[in-house]
Residue frames as a rotation matrix with the C-alpha (Angstrom) as fourth column:
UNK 1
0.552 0.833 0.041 34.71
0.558 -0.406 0.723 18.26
0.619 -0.376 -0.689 -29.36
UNK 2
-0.010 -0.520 0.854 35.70
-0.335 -0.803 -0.493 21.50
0.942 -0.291 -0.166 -27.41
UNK 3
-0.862 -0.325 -0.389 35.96
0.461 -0.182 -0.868 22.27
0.212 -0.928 0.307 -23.49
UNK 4
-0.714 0.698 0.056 33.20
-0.666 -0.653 -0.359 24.50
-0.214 -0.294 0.932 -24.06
UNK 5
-0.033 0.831 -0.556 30.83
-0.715 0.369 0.594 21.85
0.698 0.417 0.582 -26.08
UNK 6
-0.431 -0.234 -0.871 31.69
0.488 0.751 -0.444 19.66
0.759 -0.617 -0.210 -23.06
UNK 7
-0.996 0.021 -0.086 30.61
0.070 -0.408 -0.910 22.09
-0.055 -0.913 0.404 -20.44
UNK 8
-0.354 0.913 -0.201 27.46
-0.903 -0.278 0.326 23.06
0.242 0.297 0.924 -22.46
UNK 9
-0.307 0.611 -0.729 26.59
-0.355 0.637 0.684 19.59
0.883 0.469 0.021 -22.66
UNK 10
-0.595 -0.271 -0.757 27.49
0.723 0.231 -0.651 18.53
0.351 -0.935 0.059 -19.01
UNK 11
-0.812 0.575 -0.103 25.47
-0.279 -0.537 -0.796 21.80
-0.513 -0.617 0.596 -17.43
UNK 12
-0.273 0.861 -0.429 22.48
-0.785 0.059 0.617 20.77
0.556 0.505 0.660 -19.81
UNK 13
-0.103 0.159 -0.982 22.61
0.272 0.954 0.126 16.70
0.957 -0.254 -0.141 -18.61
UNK 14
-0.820 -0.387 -0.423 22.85
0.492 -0.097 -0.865 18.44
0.294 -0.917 0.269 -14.70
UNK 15
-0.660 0.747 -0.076 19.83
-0.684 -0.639 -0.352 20.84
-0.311 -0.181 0.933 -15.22
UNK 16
-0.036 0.838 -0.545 17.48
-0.573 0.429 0.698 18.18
0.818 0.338 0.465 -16.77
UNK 17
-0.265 0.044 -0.963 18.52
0.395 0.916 -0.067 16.21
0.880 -0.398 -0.260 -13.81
UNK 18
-0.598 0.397 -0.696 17.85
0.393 -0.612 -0.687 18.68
-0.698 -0.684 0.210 -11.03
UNK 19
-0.900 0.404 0.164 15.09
-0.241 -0.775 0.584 19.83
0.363 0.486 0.795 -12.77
UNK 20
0.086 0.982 -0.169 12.08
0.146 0.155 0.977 18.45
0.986 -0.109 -0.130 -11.31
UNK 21
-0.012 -0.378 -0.926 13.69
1.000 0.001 -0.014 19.06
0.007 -0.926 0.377 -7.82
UNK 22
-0.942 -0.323 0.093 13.55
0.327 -0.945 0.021 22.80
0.081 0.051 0.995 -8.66
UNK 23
-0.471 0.803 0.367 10.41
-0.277 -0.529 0.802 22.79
0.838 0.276 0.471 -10.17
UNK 24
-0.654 0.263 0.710 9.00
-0.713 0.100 -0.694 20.94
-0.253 -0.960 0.122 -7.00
UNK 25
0.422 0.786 -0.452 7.77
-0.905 0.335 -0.261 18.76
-0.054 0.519 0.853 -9.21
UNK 26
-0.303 -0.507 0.807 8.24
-0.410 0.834 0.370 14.24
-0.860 -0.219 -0.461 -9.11
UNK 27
0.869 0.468 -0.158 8.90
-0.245 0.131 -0.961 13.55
-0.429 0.874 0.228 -12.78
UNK 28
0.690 -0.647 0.324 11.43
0.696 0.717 -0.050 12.65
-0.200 0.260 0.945 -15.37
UNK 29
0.155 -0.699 -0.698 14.47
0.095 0.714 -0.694 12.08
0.983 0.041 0.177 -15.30
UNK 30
-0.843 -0.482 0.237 14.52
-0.246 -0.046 -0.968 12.45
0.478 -0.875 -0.080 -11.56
UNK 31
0.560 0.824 0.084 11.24
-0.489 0.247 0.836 10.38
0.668 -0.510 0.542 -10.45
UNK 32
-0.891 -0.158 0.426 11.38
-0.448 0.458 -0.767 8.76
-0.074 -0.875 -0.479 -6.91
UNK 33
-0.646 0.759 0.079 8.54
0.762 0.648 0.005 6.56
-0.048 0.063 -0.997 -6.04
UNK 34
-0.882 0.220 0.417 5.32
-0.257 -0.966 -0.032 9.02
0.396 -0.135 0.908 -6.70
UNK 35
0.176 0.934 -0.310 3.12
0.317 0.244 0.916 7.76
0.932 -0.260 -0.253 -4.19
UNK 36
0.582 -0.048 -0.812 5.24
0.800 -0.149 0.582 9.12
-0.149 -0.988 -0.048 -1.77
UNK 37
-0.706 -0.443 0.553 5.84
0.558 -0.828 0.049 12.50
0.437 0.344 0.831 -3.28
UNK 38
-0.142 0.291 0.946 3.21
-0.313 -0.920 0.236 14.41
0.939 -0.263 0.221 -1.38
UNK 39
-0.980 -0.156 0.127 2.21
-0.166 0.271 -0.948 14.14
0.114 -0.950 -0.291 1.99
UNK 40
-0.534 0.812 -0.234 -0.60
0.639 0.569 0.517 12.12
0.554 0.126 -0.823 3.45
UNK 41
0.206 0.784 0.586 -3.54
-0.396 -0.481 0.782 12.85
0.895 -0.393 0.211 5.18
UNK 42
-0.635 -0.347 0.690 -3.11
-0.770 0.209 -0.603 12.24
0.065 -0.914 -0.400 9.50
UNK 43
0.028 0.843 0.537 -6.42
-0.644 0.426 -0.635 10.43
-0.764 -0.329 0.555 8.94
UNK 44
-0.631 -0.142 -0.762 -6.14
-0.704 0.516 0.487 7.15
0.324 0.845 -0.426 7.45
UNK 45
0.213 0.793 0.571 -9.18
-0.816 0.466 -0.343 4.58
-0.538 -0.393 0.746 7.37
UNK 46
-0.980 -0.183 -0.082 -8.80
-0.200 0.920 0.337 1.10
0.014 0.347 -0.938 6.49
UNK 47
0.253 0.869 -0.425 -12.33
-0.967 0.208 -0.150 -0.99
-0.041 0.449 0.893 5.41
UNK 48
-0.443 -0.261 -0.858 -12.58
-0.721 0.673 0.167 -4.48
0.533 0.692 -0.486 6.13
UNK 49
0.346 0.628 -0.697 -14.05
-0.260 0.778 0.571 -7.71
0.901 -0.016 0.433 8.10
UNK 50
-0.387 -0.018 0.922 -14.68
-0.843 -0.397 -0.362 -8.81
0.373 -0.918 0.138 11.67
UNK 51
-0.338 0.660 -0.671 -15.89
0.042 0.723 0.689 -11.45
0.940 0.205 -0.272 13.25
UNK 52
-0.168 0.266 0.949 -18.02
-0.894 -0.447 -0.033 -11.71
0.416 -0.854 0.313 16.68
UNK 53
-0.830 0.210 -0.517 -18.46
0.336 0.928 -0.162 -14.74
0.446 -0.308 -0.841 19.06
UNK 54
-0.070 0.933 -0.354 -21.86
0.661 0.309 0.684 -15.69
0.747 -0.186 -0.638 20.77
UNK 55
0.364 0.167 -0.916 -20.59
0.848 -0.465 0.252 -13.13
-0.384 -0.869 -0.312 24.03
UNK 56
0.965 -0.229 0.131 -19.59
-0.169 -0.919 -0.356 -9.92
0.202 0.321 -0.925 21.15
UNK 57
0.188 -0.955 -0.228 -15.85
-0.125 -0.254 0.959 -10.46
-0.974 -0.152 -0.167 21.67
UNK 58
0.733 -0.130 -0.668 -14.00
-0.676 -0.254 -0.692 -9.62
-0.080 0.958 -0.274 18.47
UNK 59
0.204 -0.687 0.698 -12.21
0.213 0.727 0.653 -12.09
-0.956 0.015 0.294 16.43
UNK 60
0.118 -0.574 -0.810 -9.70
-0.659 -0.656 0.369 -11.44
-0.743 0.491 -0.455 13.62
UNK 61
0.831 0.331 0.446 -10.80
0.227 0.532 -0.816 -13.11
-0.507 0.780 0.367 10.50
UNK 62
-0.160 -0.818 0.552 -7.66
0.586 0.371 0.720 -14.07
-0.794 0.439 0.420 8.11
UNK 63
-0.483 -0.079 -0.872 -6.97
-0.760 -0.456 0.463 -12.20
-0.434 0.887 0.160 4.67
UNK 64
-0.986 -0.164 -0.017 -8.11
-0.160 0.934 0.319 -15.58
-0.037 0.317 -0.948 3.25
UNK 65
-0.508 0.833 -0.219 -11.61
0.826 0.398 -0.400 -15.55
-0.246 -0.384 -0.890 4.90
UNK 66
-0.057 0.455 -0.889 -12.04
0.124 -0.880 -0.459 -11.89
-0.991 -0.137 -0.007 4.79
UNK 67
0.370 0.388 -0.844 -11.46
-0.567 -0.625 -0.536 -11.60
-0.736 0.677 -0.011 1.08
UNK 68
0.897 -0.313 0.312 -10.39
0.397 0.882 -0.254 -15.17
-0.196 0.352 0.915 -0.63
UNK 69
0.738 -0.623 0.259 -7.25
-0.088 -0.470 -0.878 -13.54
0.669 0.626 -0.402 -1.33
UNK 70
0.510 -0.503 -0.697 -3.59
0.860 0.315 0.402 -13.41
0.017 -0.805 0.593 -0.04
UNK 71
-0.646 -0.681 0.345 -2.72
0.683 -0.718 -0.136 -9.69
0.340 0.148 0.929 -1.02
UNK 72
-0.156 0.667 -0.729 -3.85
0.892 -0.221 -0.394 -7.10
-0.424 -0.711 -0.561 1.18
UNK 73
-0.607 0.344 -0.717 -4.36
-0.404 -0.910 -0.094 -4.21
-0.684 0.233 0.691 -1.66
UNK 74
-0.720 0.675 -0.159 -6.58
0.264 0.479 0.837 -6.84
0.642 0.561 -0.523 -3.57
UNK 75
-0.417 0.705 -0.573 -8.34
0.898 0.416 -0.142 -7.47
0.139 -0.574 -0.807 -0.49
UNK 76
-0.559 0.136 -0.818 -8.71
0.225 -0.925 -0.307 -3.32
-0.798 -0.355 0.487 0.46
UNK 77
-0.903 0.058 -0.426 -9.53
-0.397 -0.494 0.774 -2.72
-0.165 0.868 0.469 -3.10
UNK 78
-0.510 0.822 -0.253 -12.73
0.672 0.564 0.479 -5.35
0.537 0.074 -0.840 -2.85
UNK 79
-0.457 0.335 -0.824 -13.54
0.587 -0.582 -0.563 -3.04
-0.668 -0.741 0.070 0.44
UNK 80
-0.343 0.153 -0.927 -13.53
0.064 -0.981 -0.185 -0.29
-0.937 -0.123 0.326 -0.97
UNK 81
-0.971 0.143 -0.191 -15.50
-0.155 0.229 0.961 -1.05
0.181 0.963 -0.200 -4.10
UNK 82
-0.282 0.894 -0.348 -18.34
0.802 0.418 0.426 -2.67
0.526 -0.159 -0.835 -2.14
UNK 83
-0.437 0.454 -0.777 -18.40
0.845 -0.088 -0.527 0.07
-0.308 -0.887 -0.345 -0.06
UNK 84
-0.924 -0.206 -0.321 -18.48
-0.148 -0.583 0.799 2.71
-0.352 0.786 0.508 -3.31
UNK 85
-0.682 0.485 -0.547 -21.18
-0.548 0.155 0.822 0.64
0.484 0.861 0.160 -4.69
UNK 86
-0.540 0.532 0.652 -22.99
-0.838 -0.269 -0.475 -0.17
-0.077 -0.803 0.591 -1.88
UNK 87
0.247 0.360 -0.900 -22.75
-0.153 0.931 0.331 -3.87
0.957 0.056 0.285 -2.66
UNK 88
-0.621 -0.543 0.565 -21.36
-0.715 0.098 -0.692 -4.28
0.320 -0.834 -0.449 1.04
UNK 89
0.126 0.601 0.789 -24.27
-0.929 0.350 -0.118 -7.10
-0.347 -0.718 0.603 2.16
UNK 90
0.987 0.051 -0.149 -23.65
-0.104 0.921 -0.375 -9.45
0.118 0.386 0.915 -0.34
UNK 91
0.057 -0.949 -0.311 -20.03
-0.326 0.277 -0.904 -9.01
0.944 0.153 -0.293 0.20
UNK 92
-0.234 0.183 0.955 -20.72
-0.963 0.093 -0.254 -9.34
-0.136 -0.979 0.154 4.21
UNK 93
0.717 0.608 0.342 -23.04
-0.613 0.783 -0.106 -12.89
-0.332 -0.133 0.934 3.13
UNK 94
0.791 -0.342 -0.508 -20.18
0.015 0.840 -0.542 -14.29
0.612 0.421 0.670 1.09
UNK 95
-0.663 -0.748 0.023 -17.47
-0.301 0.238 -0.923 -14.20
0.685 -0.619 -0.383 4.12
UNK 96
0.239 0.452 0.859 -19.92
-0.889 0.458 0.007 -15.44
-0.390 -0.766 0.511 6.47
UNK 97
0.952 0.261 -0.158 -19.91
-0.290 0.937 -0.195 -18.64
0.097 0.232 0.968 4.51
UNK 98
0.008 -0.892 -0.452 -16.10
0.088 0.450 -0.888 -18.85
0.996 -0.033 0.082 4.31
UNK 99
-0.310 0.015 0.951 -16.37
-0.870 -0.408 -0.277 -17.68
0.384 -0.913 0.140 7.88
UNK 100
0.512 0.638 -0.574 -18.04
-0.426 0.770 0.476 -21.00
0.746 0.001 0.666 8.43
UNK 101
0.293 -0.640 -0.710 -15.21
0.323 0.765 -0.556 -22.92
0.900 -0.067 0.431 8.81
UNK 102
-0.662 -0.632 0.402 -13.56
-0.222 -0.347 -0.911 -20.40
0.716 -0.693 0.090 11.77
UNK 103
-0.365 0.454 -0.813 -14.12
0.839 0.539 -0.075 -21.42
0.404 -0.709 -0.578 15.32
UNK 104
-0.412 0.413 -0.813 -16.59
0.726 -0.390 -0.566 -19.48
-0.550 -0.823 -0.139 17.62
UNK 105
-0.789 0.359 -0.498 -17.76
-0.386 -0.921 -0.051 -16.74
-0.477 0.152 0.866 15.20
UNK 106
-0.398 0.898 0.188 -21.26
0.685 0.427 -0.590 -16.08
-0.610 -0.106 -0.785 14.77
UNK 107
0.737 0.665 0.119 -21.39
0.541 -0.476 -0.693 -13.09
-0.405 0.575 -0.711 13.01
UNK 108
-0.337 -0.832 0.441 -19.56
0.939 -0.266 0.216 -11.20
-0.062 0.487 0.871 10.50
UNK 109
0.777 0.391 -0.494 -19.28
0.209 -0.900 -0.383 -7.17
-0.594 0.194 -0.780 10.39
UNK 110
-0.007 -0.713 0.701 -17.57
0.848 -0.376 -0.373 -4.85
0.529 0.592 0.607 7.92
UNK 111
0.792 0.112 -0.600 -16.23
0.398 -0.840 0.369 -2.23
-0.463 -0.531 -0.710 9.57
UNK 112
0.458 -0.622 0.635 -14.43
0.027 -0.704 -0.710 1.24
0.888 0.342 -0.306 8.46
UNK 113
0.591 -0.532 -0.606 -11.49
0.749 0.084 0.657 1.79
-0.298 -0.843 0.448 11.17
UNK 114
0.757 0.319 0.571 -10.41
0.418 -0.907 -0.048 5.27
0.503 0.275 -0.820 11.59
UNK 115
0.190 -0.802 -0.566 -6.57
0.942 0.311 -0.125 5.76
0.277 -0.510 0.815 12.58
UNK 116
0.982 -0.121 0.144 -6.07
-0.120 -0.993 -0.013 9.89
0.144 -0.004 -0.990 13.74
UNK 117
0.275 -0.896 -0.348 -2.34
0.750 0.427 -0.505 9.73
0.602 -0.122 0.790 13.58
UNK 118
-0.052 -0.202 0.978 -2.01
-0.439 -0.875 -0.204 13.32
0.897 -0.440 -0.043 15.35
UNK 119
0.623 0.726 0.293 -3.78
-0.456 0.032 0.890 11.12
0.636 -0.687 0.351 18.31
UNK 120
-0.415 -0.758 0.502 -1.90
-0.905 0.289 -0.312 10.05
0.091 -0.584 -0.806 21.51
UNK 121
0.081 0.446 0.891 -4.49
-0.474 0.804 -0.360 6.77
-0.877 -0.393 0.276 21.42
UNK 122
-0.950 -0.302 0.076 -3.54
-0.203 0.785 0.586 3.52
-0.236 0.541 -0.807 19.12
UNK 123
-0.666 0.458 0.589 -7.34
0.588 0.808 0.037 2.79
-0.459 0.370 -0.808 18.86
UNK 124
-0.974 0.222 -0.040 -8.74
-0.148 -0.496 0.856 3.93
0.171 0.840 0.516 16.06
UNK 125
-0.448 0.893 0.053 -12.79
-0.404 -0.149 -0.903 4.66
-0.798 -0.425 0.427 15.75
UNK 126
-0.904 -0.029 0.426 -14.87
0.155 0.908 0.390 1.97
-0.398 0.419 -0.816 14.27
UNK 127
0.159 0.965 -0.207 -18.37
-0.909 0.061 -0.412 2.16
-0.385 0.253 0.887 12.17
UNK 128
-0.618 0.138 0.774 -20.18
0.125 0.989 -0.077 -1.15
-0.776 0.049 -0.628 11.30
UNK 129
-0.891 0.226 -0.394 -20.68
-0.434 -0.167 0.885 -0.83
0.134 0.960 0.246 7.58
UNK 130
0.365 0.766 -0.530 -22.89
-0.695 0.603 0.393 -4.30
0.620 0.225 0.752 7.32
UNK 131
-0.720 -0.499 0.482 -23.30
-0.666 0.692 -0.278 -7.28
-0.194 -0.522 -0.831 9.39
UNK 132
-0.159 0.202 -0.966 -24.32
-0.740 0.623 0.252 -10.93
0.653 0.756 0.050 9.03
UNK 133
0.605 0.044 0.795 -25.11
-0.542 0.754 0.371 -14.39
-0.583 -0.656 0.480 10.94
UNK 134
-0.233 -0.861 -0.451 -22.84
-0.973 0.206 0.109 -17.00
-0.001 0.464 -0.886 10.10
UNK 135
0.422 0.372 -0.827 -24.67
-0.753 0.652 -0.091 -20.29
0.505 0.661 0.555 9.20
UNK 136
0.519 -0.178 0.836 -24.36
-0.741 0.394 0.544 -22.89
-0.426 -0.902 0.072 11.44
């Protein structure tokens, strides 16, 4: 093989590899992760379970309770299904019951939680999908 069939082959293997970096584009042979090839939205909501004691103070209900699970894109992915399909009470009734077990809560809400990253405030704005009593 020549110098030249070497160069040809070498600027070919260099352009397929910087090629998706030209085109602006996250593909092969030069993929990075593509979930983090574009940019997000500032506004990210999150969907998920709450509990309330007898005087309305809020109590943080476990991955475990909130969605029998120990992975938290299982557990989102249940969210955000019930809340698609507007099954969201019966999913509310069946953490109340696991909810049982947890001290002081009386009631269970789903709630959507609204982060504005642009914002200078950490707390994010809450709606109360569905809520529930929690079975003595």
């Amino acid at each position: 093989m020549g110098p030249r069939t070497r160069l040809l082959i070498t600027l070919v293997m260099v352009l397929a590899l910087v090629s998706p970096a030209l085109r602006n584009a996250d593909s092969f042979p030069l993929s990075t992760y593509p979930m983090y090839a574009g940019d997000r939205s500032p506004v990210m909501s999150f969907v998920g379970a709450r509990g309330l004691t007898p005087s309305g103070d809020v109590v943080r209900l476990s991955i475990g309770v909130q969605a029998a699970t120990d992975d938290p894109l299982i557990a989102e992915s249940r969210f955000r299904r019930a809340k698609a399909t507007g099954a969201l009470e019966p999913l509310c009734a069946e953490i109340a019951v696991r909810a049982r077990g947890s001290a002081s809560v009386v009631t269970v809400e789903l709630v959507e939680q609204v982060f504005d990253l642009r914002a200078d405030s950490a707390d994010p704005t809450v709606e109360v999908l569905a809520s529930c009593e929690v079975a003595p």
